[in-house]
C-alpha positions in Angstrom: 182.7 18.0 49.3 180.8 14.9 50.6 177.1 15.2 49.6 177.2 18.1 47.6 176.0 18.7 44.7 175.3 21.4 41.9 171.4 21.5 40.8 171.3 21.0 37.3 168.8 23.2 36.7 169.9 26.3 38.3 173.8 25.7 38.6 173.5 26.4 42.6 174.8 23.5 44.9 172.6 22.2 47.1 172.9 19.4 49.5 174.5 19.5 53.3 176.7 22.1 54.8 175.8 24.2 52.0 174.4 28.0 53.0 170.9 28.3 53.2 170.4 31.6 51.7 172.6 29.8 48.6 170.6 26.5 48.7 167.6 28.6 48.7 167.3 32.4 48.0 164.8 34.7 47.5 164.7 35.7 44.2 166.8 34.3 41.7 169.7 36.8 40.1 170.7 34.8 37.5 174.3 35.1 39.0 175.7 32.5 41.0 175.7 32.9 44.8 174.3 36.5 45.0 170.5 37.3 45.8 168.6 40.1 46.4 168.9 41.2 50.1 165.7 42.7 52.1 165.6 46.4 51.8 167.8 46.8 48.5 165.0 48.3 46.8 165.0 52.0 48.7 165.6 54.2 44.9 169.0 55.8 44.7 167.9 59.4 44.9 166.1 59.2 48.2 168.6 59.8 50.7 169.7 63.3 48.6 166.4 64.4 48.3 165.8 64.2 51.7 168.8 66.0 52.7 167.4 69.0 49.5 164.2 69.0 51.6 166.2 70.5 54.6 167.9 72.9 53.0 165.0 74.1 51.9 162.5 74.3 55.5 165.8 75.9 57.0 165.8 78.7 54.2 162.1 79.1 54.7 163.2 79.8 58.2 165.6 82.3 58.0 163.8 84.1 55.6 160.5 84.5 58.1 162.8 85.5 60.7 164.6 88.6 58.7 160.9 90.0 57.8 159.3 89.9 61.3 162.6 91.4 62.2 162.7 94.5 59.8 159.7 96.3 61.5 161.4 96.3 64.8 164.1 97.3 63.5 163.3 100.8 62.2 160.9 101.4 65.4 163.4 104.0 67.3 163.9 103.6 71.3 162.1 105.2 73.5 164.2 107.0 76.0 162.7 107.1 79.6 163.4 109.5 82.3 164.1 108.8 85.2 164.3 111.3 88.1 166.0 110.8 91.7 163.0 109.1 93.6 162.7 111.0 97.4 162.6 108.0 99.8 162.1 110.0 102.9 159.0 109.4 104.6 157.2 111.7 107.1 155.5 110.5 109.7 152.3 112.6 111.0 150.8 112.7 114.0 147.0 110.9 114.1 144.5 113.3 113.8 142.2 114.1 116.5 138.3 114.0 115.7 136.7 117.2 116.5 134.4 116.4 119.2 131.3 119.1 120.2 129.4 118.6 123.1 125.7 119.6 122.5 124.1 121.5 125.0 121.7 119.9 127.0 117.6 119.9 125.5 115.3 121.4 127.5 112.1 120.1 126.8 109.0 122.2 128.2 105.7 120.8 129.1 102.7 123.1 128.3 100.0 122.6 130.0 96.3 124.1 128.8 95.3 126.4 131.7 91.9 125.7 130.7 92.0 122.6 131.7 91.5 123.5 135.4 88.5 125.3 134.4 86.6 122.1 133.0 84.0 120.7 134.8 84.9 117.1 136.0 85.0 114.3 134.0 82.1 112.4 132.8 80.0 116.1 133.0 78.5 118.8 130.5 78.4 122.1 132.1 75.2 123.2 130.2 73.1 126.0 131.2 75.7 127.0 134.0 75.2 124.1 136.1 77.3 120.6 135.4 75.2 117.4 134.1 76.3 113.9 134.1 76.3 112.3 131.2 74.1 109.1 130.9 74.9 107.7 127.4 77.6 108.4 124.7 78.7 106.9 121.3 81.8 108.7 119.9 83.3 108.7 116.6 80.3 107.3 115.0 80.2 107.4 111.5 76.2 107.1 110.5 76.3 106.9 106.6 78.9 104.3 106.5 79.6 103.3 104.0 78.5 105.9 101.1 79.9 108.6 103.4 82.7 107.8 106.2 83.9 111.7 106.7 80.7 112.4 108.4 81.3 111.3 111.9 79.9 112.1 115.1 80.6 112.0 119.1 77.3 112.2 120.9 76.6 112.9 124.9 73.2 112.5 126.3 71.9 113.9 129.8 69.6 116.1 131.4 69.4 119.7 131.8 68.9 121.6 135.5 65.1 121.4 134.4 65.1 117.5 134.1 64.8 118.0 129.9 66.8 115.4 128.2 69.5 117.2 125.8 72.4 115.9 124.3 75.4 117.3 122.3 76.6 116.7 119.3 80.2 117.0 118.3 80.1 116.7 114.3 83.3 116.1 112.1 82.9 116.3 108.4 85.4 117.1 105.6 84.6 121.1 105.8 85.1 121.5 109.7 83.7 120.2 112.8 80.7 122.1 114.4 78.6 121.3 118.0 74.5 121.4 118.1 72.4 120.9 121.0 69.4 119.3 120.9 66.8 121.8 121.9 66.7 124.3 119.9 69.8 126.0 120.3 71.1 125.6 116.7 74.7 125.1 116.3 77.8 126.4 117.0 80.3 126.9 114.1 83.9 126.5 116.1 84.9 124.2 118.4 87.6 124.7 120.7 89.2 121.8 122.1 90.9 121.8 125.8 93.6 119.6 126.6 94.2 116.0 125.0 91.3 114.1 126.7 88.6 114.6 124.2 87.3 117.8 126.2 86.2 120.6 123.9 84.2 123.9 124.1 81.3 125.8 122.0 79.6 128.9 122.2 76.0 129.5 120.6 74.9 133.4 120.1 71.2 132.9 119.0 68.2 133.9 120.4 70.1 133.2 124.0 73.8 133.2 124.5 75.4 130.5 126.3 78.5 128.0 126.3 78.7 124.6 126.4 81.2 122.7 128.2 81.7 118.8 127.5 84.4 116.9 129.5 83.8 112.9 129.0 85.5 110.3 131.5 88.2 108.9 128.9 87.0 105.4 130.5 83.6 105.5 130.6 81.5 102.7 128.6 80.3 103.8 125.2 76.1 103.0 124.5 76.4 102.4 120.6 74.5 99.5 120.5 71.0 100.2 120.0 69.8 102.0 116.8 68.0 103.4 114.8 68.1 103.6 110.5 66.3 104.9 108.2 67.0 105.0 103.9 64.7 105.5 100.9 62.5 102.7 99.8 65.0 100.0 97.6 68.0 102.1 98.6 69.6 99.8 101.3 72.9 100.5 100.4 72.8 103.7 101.5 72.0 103.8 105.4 71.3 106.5 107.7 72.1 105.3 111.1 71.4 107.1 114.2 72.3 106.4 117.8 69.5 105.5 120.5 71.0 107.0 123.5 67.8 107.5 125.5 64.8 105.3 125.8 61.6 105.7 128.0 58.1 103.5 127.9 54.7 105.4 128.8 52.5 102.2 129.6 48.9 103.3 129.6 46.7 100.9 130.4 43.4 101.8 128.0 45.6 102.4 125.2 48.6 100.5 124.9 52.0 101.4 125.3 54.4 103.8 124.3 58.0 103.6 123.9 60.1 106.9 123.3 63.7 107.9 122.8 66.5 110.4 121.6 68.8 109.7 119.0 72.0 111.1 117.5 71.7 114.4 115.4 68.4 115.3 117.2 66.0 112.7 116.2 63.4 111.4 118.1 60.5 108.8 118.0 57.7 106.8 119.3 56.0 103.2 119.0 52.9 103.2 120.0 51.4 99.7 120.4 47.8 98.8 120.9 48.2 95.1 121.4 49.5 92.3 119.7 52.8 92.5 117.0 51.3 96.2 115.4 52.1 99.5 115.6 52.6 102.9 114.4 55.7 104.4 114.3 56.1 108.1 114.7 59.5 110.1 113.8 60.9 113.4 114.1 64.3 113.3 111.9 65.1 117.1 114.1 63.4 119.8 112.2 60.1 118.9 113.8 58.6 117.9 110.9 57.1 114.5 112.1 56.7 111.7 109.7 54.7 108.6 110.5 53.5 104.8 109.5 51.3 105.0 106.3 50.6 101.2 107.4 51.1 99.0 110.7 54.5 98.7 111.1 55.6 95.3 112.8 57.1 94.7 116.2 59.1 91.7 117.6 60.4 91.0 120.6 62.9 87.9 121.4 65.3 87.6 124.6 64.8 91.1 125.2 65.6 92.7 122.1 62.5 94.7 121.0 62.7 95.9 117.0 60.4 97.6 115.0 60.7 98.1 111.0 57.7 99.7 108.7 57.2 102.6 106.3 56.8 106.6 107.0 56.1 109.3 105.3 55.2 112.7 105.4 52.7 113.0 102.6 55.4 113.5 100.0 58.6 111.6 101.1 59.1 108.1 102.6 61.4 106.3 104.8 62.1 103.0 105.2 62.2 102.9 109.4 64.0 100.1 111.6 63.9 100.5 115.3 66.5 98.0 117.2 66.4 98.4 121.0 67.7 96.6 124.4 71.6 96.4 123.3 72.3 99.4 125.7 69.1 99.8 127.7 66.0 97.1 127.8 62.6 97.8 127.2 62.3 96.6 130.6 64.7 98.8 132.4 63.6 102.2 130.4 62.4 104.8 132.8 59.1 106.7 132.8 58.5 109.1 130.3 57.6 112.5 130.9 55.6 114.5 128.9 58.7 116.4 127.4 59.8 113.2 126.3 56.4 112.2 123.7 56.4 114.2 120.5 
């Protein structure tokens, strides 16, 4: 062939129109025209031991499947009986809710017959003869605030003889009692009439009489001016009384004189000569007076008078304070009489 020729070296022709893979192959074979194709190299024994590796997962197979079989197996059945199922269905009629009908409530008012027997409102029947009452405080509690179960309800006015009295309607935690002021001593029961605040007592002591109090529900209350007294340094326990009358005895060559009444049947004077001194004189209601071991000091501003010293009776002292002109001025207090000075 025209341009051919054999390499001398290898024996292999070489040249034009001769085959590439001839002219030029991979990997000499020593044999003339034949070379080593791409993938010839795959061993002999690898397709067969693939196919021996598929036997063998597929006997692995079976094998798992007969043992997680066996136990089923000897498991018996479990026969189930059945019985005819009723498919009729009754239908009842709704029930009807019982229904009661209550009878109707009678409610009944009672009414205290008593109550036509009070005297009106506002009044003390006292001494058999009704007596308006001038001043009250109710539901005063006058040792606030060591004590507050001590309370009282107090009603000033004057008797058929023109004598002040009050009454005093005293709640504590053993009972309630009444006392009147002047010396009548005190009553053990109270009997209250009707829802108001009316209520009754009756004293047997030296006299025997009853006491009727009936306050006007809408009356004003007089609970502003005072009166306290507690032992020297002990401030914190207060005894507070009411001032529910007042009366000034102006005498010319001495001085003057102011007087009053006070819850639980105290009573007192301050007699002033002249000037911002006084003495102080108290009656705490058993008569035993007590008075000012030294001037006791008065001050007066925008019609407030108040008084505040020390008194004693020989072997106990009081601290005293003396507020007035809340309720009633200085300068609107009647006259004394001479019931009304200790």
């Amino acid at each position: 062939m025209v341009g051919e020729h054999d390499d001398d070296a290898t024996g292999i022709p070489t040249g034009a129109g001769v085959d590439p893979l001839i002219a030029h192959p991979k990997l000499a074979t020593g044999q003339t025209g034949q070379i080593e194709r791409p993938g010839d190299q795959t061993p002999w024994w690898f397709v067969p031991g693939l196919c021996a590796v598929a036997l063998l997962m597929i006997g692995v197979l079976v094998v798992a499947a007969d043992r997680r079989a066996a136990p089923l197996a000897a498991v018996p059945p479990v026969e189930v009986a059945t019985s005819p199922v009723d498919v009729s269905t009754t239908v009842s009629a709704p029930v009807q809710p019982e229904t009661t009908v209550a009878p109707p409530v009678v409610t009944t008012t009672t009414v205290d017959p008593r109550i036509d027997t009070l005297p009106p409102a506002g009044t003390v029947r006292f001494g058999g003869s009704d007596r308006e009452i001038l001043a009250r405080c109710e539901e005063h509690l006058p040792f606030d605030p060591a004590d507050t179960e001590f309370e009282t309800s107090s009603y000033f006015f004057f008797d058929s003889s023109g004598i002040s009295q009050f009454v005093d309607r005293i709640s504590t935690a053993d009972g309630e009692r009444v006392e009147v002021m002047r010396g009548a001593g005190r009553s053990v029961d109270v009997d209250v009439i009707g829802d108001n605040g009316a209520f009754a007592a009756f004293f047997d002591g030296s006299r025997r009489f009853e006491v009727v109090v009936n306050p006007a529900a809408d009356a004003e209350q007089n609970c502003g001016d005072r009166l306290v007294t507690n032992a020297p340094g002990q401030f914190s326990e207060p005894h507070t009384r009411i001032i529910l009358d007042v009366c000034v005895d102006n005498l010319n060559d001495i001085g003057t004189t102011i007087a009053g009444v006070t819850s639980q049947g105290a009573r007192f004077e301050i007699l002033q000569a002249g000037g911002e001194l006084a003495e102080i004189v108290f009656d705490p209601g058993d008569g035993d007076l007590m008075r000012t071991t030294a001037p006791a000091f008065v001050i007066r501003d925008q019609g407030i008078l108040s008084a505040s010293g020390v008194v004693s009776d020989g072997t106990n002292d009081l601290d005293i304070t003396i507020d007035i002109g809340s309720t009633v001025g200085e300068s609107d207090a009647r006259a004394c009489s001479p019931s009304d000075r200790l």
